[in-house]
C-alpha positions in Angstrom: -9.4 12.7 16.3 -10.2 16.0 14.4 -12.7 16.8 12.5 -9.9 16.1 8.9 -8.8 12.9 10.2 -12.8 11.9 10.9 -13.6 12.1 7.4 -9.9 11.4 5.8 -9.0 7.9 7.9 -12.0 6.2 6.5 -11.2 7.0 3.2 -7.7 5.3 3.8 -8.9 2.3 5.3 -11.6 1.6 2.7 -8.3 1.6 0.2 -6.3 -0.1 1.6 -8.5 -2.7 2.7 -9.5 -3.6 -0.9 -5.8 -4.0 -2.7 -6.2 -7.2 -4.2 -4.3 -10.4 -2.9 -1.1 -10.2 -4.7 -0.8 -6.7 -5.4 0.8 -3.6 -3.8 0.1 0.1 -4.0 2.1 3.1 -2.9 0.8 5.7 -0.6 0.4 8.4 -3.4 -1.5 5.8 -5.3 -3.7 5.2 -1.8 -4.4 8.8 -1.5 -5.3 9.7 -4.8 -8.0 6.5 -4.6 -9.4 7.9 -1.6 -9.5 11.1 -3.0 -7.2 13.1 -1.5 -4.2 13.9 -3.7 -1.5 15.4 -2.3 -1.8 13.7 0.8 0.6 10.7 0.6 2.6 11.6 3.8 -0.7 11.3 5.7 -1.7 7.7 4.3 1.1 6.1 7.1 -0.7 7.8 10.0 -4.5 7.6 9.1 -3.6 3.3 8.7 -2.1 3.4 12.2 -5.2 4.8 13.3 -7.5 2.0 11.7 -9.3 0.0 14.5 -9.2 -3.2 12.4 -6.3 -5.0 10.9 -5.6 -3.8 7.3 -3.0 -5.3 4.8 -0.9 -2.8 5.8 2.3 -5.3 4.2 0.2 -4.5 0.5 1.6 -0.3 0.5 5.1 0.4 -1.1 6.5 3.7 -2.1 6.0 5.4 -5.2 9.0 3.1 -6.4 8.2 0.0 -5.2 10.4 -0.4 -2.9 9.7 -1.3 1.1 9.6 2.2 3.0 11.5 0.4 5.9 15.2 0.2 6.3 16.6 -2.9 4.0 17.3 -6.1 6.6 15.3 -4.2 9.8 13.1 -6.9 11.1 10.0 -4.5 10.0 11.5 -4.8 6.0 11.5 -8.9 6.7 8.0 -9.4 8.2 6.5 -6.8 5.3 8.7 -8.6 2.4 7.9 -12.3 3.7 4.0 -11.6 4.0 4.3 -10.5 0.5 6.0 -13.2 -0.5 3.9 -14.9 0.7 1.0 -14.2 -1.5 3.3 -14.5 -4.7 5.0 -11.3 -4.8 8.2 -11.1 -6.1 11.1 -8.9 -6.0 14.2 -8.0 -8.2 16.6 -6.3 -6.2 14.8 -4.2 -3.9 11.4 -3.5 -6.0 8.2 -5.1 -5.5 6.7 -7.5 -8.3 2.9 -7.8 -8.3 2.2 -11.2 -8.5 -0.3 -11.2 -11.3 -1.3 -8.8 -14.7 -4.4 -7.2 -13.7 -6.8 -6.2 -16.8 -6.4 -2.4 -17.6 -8.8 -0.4 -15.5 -7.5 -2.5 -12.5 -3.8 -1.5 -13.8 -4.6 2.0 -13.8 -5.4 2.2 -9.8 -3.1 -0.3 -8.5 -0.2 1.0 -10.7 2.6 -0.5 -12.8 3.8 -3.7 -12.4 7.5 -2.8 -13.3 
């Protein structure tokens, strides 16, 4: 691991560990939270790299839609854990499962 990734993948962890049951966010969203804007692409990789499990089923592209291909087994096992904690969809975008108040709605994105 370099020195970027040292400092970077903790960051990303520490995100993505604390979206909220029944709530997704998208890996531009993940890196901007972290602090490193720009960085999106790199959000995939740093959560492979996490030692312990994270919700990794909880990130979504920027529009809320699963970034694996539609039907692959990957795209079922992400879209049924969601499900599973009340997430909806319509069509093929992601519907958190709850309002959050307004400071919550601001880093965990909309909900359309």
């Amino acid at each position: 691991m370099n020195i970027f990734q040292a400092k970077f993948d903790p960051c990303i962890w520490k995100v993505v560990a604390s979206i909220p049951l029944g709530q997704v966010m998208a890996y531009g969203e993940i890196a901007r939270a972290a602090g490193y804007p720009g960085y999106s692409r790199m959000v995939s990789k740093a959560m492979g790299r996490c030692p312990d499990p994270l919700p990794w089923f909880r990130v979504v592209r920027s529009d809320r839609t699963l970034a694996f291909e539609y039907g692959s087994d990957s795209y079922r096992e992400q879209s049924q854990l969601l499900k599973l904690e009340g997430i909806r969809f319509e069509g093929n975008k992601v519907i958190a499962a709850s309002p959050l108040d307004t400071v919550d709605k601001m880093l965990w994105g909309p909900r359309d």
